[in-house]
PDB file with SEQRES, HELIX, SHEET and CRYST1 records, atoms N, CA, C and O in Angstrom:
SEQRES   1 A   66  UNK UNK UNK UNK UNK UNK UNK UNK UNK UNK UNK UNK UNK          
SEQRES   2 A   66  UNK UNK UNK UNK UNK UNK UNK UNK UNK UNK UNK UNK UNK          
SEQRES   3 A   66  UNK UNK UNK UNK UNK UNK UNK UNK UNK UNK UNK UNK UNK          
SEQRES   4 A   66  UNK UNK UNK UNK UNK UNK UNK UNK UNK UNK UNK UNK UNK          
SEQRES   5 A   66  UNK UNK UNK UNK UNK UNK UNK UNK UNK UNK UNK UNK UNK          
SEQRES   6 A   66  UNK                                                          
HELIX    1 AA1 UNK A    2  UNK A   24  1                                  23    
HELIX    2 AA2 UNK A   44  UNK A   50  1                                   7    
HELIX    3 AA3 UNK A   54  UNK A   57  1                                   4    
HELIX    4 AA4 UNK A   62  UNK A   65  1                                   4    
SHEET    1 AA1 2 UNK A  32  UNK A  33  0                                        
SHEET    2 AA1 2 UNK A  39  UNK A  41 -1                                        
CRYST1    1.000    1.000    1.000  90.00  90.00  90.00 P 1           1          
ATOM      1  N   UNK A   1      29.411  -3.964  -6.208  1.00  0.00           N  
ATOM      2  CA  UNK A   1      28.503  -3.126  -5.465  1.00  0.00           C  
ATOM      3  C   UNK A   1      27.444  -2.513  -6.392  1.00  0.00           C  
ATOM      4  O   UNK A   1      26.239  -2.527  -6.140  1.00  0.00           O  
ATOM      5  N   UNK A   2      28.100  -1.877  -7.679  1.00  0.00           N  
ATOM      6  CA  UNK A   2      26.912  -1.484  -8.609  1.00  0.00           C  
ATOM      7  C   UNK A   2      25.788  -1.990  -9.315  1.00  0.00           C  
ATOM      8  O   UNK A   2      24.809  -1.480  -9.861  1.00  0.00           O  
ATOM      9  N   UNK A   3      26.413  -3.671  -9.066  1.00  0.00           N  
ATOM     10  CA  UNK A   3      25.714  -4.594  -9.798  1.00  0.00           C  
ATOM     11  C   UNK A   3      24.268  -4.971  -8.779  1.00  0.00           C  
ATOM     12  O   UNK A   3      23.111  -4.936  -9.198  1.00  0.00           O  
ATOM     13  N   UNK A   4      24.706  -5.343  -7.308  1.00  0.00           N  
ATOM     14  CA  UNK A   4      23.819  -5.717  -6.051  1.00  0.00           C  
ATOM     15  C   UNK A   4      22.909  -4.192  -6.456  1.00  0.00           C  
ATOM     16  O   UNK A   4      21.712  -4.416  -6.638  1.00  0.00           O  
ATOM     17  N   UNK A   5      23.291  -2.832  -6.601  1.00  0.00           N  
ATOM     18  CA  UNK A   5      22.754  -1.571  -6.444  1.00  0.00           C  
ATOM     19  C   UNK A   5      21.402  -2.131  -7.519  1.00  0.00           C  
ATOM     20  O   UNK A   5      20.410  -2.664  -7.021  1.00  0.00           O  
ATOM     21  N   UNK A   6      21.531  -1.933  -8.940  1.00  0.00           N  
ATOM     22  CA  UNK A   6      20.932  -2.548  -9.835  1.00  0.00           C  
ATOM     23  C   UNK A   6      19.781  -3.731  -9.682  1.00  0.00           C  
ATOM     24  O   UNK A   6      18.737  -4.049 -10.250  1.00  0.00           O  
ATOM     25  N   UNK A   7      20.380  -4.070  -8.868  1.00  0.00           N  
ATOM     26  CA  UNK A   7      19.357  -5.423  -8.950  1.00  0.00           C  
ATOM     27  C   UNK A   7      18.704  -5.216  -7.665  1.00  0.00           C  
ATOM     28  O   UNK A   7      17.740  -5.981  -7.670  1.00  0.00           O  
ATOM     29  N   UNK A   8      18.740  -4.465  -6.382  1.00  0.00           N  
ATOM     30  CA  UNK A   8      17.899  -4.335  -5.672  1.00  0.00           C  
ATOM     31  C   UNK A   8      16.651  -2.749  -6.349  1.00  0.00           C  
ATOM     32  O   UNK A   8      15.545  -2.483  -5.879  1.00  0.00           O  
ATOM     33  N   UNK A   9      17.324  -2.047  -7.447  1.00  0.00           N  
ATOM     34  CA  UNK A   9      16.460  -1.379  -7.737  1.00  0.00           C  
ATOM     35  C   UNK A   9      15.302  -1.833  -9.331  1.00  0.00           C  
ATOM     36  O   UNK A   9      14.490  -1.076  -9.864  1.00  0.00           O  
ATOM     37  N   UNK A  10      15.646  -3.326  -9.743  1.00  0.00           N  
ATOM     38  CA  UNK A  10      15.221  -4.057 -10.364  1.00  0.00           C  
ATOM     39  C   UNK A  10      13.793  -4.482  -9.797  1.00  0.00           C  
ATOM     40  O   UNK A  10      12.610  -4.356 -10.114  1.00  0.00           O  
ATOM     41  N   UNK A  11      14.851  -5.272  -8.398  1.00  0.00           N  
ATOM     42  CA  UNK A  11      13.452  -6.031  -7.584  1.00  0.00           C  
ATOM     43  C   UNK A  11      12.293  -4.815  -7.302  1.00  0.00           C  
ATOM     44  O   UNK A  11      11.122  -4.996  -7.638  1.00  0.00           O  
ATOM     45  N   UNK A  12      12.639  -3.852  -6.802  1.00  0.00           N  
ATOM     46  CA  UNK A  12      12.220  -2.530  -5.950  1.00  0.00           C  
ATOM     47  C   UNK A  12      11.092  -2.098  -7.306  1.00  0.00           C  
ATOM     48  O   UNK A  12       9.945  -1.769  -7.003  1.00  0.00           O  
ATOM     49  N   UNK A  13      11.383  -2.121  -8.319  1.00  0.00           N  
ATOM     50  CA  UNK A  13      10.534  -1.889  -9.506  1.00  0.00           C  
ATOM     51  C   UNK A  13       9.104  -2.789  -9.748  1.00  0.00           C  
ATOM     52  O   UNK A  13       7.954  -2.474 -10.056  1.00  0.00           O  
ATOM     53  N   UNK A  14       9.841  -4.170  -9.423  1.00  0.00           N  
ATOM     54  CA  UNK A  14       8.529  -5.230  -9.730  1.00  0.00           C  
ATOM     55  C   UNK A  14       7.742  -5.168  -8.282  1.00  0.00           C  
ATOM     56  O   UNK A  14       6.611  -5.581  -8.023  1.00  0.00           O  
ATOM     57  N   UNK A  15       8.538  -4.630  -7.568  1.00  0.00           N  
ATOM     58  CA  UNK A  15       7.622  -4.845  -6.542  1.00  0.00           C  
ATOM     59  C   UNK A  15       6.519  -3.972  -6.453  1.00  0.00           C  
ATOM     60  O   UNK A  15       5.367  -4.326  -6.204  1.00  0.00           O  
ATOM     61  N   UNK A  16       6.974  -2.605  -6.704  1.00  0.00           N  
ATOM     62  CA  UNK A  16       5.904  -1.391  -7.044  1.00  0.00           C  
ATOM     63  C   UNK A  16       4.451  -1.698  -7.671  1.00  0.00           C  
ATOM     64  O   UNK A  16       3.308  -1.479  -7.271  1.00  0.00           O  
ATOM     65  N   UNK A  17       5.206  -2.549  -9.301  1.00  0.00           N  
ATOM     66  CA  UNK A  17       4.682  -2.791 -10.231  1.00  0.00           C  
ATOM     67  C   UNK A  17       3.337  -4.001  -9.296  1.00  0.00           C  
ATOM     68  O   UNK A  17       2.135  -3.766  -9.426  1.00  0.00           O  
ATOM     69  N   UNK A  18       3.550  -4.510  -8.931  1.00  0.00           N  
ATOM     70  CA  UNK A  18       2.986  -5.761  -8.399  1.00  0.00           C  
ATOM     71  C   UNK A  18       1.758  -4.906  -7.655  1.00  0.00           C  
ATOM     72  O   UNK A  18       0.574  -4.980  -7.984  1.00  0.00           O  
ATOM     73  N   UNK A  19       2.363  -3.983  -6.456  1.00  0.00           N  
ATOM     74  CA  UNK A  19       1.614  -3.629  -5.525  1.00  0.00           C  
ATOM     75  C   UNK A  19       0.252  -2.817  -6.044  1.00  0.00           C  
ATOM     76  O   UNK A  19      -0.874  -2.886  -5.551  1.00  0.00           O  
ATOM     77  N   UNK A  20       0.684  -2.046  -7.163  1.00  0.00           N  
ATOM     78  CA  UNK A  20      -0.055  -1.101  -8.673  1.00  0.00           C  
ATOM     79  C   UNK A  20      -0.875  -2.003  -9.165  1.00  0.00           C  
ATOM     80  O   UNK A  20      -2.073  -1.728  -9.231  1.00  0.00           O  
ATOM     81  N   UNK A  21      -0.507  -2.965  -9.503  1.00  0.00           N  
ATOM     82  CA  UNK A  21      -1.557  -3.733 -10.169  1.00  0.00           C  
ATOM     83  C   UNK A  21      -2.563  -4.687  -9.142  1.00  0.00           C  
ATOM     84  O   UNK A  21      -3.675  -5.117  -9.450  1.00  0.00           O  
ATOM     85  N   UNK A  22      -2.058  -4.831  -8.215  1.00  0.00           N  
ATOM     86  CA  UNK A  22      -3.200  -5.082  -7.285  1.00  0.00           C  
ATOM     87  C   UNK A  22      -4.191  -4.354  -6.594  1.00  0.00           C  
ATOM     88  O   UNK A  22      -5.299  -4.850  -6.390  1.00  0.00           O  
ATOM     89  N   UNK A  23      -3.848  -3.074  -6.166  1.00  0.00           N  
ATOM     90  CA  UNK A  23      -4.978  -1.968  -5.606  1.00  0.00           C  
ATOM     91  C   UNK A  23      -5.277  -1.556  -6.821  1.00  0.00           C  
ATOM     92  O   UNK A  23      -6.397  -1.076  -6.641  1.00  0.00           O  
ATOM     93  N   UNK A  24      -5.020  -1.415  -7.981  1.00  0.00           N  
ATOM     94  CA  UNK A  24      -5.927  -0.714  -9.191  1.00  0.00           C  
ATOM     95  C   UNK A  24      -6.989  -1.923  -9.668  1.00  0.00           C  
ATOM     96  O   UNK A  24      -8.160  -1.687  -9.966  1.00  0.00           O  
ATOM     97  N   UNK A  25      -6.326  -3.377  -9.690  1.00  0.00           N  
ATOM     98  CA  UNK A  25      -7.635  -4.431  -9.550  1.00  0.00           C  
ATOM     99  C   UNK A  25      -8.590  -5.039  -8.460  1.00  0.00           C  
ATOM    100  O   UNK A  25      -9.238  -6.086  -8.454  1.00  0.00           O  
ATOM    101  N   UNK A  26      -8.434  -3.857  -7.385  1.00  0.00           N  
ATOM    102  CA  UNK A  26      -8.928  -4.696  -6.255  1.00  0.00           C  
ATOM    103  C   UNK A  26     -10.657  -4.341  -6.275  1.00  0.00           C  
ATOM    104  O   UNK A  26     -11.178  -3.513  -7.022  1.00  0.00           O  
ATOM    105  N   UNK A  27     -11.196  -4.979  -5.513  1.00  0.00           N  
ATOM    106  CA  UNK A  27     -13.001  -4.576  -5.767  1.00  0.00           C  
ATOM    107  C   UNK A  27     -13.247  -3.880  -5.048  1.00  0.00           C  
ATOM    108  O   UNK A  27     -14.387  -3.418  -5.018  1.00  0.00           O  
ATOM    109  N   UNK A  28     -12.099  -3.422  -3.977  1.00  0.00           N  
ATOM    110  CA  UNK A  28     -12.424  -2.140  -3.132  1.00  0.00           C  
ATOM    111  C   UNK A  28     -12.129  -0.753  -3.194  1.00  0.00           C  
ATOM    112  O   UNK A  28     -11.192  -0.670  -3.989  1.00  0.00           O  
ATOM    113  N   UNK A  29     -12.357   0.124  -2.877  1.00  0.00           N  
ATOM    114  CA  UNK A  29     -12.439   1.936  -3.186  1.00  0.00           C  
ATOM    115  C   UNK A  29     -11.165   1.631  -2.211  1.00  0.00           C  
ATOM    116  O   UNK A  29     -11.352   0.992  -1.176  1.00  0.00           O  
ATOM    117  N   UNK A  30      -9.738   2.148  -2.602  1.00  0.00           N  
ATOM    118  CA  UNK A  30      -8.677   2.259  -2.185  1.00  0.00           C  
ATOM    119  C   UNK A  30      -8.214   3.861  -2.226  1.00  0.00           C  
ATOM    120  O   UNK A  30      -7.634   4.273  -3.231  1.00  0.00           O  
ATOM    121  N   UNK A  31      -8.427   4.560  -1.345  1.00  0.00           N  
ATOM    122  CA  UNK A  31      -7.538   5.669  -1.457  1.00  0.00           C  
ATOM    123  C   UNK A  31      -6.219   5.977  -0.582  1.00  0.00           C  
ATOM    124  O   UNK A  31      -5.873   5.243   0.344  1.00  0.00           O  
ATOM    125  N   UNK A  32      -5.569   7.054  -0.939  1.00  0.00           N  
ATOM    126  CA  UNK A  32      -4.462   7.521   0.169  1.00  0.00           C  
ATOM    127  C   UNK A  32      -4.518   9.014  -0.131  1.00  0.00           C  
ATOM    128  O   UNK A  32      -4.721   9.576  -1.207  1.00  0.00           O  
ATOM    129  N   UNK A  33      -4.234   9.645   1.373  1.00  0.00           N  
ATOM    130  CA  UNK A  33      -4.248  10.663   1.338  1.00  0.00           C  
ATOM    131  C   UNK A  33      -2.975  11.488   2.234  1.00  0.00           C  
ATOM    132  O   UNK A  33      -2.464  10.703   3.034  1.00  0.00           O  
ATOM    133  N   UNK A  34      -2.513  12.522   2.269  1.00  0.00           N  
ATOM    134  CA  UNK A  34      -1.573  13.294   2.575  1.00  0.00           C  
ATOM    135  C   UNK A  34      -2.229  13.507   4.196  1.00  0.00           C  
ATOM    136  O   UNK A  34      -3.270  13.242   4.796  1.00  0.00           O  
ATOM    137  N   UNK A  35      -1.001  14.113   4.447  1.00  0.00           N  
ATOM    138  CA  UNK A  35      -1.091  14.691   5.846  1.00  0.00           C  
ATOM    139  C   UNK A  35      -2.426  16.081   6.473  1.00  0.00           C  
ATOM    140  O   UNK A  35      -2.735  16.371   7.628  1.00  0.00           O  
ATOM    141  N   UNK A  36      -2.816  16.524   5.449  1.00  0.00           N  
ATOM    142  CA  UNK A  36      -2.906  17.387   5.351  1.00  0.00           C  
ATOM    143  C   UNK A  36      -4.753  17.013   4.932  1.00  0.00           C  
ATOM    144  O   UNK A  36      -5.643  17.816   5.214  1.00  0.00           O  
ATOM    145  N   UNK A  37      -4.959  15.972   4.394  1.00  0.00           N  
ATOM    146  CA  UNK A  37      -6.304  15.005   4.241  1.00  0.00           C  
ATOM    147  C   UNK A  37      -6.519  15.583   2.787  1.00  0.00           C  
ATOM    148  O   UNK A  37      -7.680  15.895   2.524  1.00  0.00           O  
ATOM    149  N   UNK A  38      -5.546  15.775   1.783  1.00  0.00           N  
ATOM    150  CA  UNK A  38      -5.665  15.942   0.397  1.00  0.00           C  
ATOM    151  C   UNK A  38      -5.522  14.268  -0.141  1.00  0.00           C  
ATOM    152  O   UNK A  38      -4.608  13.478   0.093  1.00  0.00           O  
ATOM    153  N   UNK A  39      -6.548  14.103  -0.795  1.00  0.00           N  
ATOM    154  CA  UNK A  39      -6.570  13.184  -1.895  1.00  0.00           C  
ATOM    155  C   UNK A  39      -5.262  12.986  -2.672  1.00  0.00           C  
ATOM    156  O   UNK A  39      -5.176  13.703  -3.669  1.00  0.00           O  
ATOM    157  N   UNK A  40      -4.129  12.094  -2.411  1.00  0.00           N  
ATOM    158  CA  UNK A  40      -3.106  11.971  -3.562  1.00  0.00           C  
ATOM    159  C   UNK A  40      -3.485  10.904  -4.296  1.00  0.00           C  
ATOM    160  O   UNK A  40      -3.509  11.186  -5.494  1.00  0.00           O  
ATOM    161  N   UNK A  41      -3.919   9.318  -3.951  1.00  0.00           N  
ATOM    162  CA  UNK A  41      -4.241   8.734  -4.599  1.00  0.00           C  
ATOM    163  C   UNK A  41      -5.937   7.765  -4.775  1.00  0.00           C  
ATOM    164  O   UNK A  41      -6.482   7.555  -3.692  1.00  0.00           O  
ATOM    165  N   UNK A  42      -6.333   7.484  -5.439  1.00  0.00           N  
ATOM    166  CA  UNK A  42      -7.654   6.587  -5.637  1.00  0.00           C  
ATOM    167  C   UNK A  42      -7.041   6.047  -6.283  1.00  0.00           C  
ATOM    168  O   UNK A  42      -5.991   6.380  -6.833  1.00  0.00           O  
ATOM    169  N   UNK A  43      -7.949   4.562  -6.339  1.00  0.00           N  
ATOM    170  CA  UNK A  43      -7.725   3.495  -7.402  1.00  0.00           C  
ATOM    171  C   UNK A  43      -9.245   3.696  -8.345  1.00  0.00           C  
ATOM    172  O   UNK A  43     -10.215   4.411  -8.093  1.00  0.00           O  
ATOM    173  N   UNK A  44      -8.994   2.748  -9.523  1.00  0.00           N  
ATOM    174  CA  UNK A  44      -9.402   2.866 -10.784  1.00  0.00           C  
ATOM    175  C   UNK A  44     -11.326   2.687  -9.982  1.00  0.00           C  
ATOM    176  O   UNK A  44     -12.117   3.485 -10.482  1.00  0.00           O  
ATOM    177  N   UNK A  45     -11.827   1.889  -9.057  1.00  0.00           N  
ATOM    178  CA  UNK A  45     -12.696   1.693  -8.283  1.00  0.00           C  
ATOM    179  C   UNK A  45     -13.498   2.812  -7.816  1.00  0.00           C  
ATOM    180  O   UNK A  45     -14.670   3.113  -8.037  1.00  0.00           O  
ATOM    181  N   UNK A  46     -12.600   3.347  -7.126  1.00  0.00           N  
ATOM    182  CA  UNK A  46     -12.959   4.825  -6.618  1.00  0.00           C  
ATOM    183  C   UNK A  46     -13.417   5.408  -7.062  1.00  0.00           C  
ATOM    184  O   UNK A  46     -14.557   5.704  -6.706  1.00  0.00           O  
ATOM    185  N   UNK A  47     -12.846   5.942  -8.104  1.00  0.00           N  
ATOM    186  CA  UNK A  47     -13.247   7.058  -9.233  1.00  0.00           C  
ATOM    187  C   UNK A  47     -14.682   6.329 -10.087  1.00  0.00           C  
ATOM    188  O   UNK A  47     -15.679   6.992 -10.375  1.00  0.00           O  
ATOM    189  N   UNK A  48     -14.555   5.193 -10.324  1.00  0.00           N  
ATOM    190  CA  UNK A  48     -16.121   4.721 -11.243  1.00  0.00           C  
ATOM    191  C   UNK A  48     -16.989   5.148 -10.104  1.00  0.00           C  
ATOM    192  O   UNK A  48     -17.468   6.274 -10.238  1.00  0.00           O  
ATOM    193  N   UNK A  49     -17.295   4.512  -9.029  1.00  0.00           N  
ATOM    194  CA  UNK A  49     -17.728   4.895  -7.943  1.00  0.00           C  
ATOM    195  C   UNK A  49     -18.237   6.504  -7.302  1.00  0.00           C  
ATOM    196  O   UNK A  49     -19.271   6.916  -6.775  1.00  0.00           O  
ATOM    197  N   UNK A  50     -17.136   7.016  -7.604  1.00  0.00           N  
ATOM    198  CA  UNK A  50     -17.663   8.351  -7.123  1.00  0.00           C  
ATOM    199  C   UNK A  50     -17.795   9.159  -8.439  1.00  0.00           C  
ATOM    200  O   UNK A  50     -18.267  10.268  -8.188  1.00  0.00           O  
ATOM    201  N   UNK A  51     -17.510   8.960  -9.901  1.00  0.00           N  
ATOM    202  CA  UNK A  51     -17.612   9.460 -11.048  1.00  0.00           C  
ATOM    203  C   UNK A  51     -16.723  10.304 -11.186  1.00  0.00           C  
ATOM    204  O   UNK A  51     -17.045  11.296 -11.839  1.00  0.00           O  
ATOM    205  N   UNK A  52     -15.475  10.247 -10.707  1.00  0.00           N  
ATOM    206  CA  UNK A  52     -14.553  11.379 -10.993  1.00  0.00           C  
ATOM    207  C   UNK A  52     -13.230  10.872 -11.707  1.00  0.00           C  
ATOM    208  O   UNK A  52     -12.933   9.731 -12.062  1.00  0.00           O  
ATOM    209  N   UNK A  53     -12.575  11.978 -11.802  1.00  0.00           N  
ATOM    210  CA  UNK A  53     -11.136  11.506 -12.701  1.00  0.00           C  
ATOM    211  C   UNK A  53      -9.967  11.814 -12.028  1.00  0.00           C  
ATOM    212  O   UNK A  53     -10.325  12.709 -11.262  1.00  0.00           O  
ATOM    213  N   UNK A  54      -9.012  11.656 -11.882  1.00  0.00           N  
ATOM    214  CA  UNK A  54      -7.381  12.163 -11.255  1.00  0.00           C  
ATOM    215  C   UNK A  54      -8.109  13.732 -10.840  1.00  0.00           C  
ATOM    216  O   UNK A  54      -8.732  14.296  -9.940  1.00  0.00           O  
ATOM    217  N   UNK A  55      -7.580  13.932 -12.078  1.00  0.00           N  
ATOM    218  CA  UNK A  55      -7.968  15.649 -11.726  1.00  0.00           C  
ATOM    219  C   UNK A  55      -8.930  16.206 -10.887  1.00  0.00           C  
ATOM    220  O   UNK A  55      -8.869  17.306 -10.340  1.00  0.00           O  
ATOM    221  N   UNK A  56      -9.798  15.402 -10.820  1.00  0.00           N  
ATOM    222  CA  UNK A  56     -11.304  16.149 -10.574  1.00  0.00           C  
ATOM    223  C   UNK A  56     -11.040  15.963  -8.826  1.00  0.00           C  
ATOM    224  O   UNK A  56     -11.530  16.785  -8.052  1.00  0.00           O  
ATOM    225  N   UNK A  57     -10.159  14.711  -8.296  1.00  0.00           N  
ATOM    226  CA  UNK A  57     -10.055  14.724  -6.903  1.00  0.00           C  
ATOM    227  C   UNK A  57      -8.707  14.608  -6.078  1.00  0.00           C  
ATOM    228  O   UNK A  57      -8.669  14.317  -4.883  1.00  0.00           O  
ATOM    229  N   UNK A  58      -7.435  14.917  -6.998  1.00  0.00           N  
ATOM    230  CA  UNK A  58      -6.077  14.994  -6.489  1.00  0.00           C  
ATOM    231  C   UNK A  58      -6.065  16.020  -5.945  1.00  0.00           C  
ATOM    232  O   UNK A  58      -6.603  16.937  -6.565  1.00  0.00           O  
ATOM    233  N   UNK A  59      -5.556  16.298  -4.778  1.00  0.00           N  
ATOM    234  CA  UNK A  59      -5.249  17.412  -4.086  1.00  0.00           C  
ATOM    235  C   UNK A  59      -6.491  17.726  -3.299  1.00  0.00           C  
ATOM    236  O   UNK A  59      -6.404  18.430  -2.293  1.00  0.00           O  
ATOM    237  N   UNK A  60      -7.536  17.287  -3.667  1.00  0.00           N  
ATOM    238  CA  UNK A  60      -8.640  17.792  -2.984  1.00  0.00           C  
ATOM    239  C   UNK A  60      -8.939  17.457  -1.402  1.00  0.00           C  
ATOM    240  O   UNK A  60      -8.144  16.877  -0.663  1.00  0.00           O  
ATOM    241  N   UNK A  61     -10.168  17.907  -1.049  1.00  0.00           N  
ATOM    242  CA  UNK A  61     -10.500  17.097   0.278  1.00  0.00           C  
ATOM    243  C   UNK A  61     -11.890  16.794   0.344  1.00  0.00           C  
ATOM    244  O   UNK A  61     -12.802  17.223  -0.363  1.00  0.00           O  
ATOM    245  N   UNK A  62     -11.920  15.912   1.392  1.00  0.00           N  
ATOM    246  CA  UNK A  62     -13.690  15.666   1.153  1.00  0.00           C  
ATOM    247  C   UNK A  62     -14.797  16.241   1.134  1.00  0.00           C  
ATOM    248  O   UNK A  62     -15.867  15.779   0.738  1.00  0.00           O  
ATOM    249  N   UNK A  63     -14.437  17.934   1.838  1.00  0.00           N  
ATOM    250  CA  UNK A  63     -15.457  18.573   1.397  1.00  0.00           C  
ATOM    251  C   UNK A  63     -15.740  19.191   0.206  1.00  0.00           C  
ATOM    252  O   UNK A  63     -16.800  19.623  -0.245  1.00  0.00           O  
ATOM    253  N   UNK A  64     -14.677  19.165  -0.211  1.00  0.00           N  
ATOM    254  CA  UNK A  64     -14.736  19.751  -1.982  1.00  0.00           C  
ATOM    255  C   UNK A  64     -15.250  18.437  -2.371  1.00  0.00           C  
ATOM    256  O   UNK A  64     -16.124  18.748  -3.181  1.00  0.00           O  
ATOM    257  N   UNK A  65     -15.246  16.839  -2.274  1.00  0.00           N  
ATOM    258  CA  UNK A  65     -15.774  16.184  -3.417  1.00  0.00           C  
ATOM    259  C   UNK A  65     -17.165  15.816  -2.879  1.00  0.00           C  
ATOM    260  O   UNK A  65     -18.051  15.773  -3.732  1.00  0.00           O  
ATOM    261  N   UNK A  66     -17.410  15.623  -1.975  1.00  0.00           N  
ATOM    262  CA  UNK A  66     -18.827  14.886  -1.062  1.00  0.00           C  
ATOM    263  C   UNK A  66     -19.794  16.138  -1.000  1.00  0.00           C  
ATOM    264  O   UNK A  66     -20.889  16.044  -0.446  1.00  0.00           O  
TER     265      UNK A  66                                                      
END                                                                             
């Protein structure tokens, strides 16, 4: 059982990994945002795009960045 445990949190890793490296290379402005319409994530796109950094738009909302 510990071993199946392991190896579905193996796969569960590359899969992350996979999904990460595709929206951070994609040619499109990818964001996600909370319930609440706070900025949790942009991809690497986004930010060249709008000139900002993690910091400058995590947590935020669009009227604080626009």
């Amino acid at each position: 059982m510990e071993d199946e445990l392991r190896l579905q949190i193996v796969r569960l890793r590359e899969s992350e990994m996979r999904l990460q490296t595709f929206v951070e290379n994609s040619p499109n402005l990818i964001f996600l945002k909370d319930r609440q319409g706070s900025y949790i994530y942009v991809n690497r796109k986004f930010k060249r795009a709008l000139r900002v950094t993690d910091e400058q738009i995590k947590g935020k909302h669009d009227h604080e960045i626009f």
